[in-house]
N, C-alpha and C positions, 0 to 999 in steps of 0.2 A: 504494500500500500504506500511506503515511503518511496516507493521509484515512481510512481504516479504522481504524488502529491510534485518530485522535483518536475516531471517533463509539464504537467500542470501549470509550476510557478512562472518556466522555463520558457514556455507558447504565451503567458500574460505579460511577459518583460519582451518579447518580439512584438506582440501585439500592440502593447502600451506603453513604451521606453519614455512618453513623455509624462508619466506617471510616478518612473521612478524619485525623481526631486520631489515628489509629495510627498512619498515616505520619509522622507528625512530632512523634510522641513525647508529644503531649497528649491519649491516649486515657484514659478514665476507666477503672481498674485494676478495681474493682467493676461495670462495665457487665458486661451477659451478649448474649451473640450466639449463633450457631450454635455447638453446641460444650457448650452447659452452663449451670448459674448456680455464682453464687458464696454462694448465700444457704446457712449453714449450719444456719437452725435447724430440727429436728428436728418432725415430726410424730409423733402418738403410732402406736403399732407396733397393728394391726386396721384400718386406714382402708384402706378399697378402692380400690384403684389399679389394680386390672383384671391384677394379674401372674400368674404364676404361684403356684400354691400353697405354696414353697418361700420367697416372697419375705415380707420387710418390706416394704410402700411405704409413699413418703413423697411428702406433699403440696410439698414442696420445691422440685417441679421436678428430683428427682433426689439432691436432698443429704440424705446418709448412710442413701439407700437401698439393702438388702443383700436379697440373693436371687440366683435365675436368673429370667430373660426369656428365653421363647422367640420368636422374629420368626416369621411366617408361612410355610410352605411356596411357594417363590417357581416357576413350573415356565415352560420355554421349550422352544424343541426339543433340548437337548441334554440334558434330565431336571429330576429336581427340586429343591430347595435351601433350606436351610435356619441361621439361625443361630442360636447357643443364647448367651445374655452372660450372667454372672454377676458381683454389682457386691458390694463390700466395702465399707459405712462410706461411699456415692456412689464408691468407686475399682470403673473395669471391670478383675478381677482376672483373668478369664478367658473364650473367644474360642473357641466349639465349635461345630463343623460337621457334627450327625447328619444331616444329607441332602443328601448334593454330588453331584450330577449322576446318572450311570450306570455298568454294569459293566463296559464297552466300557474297551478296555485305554486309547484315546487320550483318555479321558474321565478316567479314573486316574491317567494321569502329568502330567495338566493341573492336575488338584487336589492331586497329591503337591507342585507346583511353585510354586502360588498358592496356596494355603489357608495356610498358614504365612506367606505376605509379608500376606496378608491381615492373620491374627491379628495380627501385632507393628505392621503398621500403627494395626490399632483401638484395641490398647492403648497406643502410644505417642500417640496421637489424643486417647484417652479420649472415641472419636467413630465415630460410622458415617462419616462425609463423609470417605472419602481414597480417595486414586486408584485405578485397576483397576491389575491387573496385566494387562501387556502376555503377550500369547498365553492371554490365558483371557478371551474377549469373550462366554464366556456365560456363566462362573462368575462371574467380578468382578463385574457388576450384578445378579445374582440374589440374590447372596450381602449386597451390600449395602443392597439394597433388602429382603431379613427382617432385618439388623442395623438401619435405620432405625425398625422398627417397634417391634423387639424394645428399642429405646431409649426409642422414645416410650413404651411399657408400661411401662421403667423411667423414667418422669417427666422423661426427657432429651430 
């Protein structure tokens, strides 16, 4: 199991070499990764960014663009799915789910029960990228694969 764990560590330091400075506290504070930029300056407010109608976009990469993002209708067997972001100023202020799954009551209490761990994950994230919730293995990846999209449409 120790010769796993090294080829393991060994594939994540090829894959993310610009990671290593994080572990040891010489990462560049200004670098951008998964997750965002840090570039604040503003684009002018008409520039096509592919959002929704409702949005500002900004050529930023995401900074201090304000709107909603709808992500794509995601659909699997257990129905279809959808996420809706709204961002303030580049902050995601809000975290909405017009289309979660089905009417089926165990499809109901699945989403009564992860949709919310969902939201606070993304917004404590300020990221599509965070874990599923455990007992919702068709909501969690639907859900976060229209929040990925719905990000990139907001320049993130």
């Amino acid at each position: 199991m120790v010769g796993a764990s090294a080829v393991m560590l060994a594939a994540g330091v090829v894959a993310a070499p610009e990671m290593i400075g994080a572990l040891d506290g010489d990462a560049d504070p200004t670098a951008t990764g998964q997750g965002g930029n840090t570039d604040a300056t503003p684009t002018p407010a008409g520039t096509d960014g592919g959002a929704s109608s409702d949005a500002t976009p900004d050529a930023g990469a995401g900074a201090g663009v304000t709107g909603t993002f709808d992500g794509p209708v995601v659909t699997n067997i257990r129905g279809d799915y959808q996420v809706s972001l709204t961002f303030e100023d580049g902050v995601l202020v809000d975290v909405a789910f017009p289309v979660a799954g089905t009417d089926a009551p165990e499809s109901r209490v699945i989403n009564e029960q992860s949709l919310p761990v969902l939201e606070e994950e993304m917004l404590a994230a300020q990221d599509w990228d965070v874990e599923y919730v455990s007992g919702a293995s068709y909501t969690s990846p639907a859900m976060i694969e229209s929040a990925e999209a719905a990000f990139a449409e907001a320049g993130r």
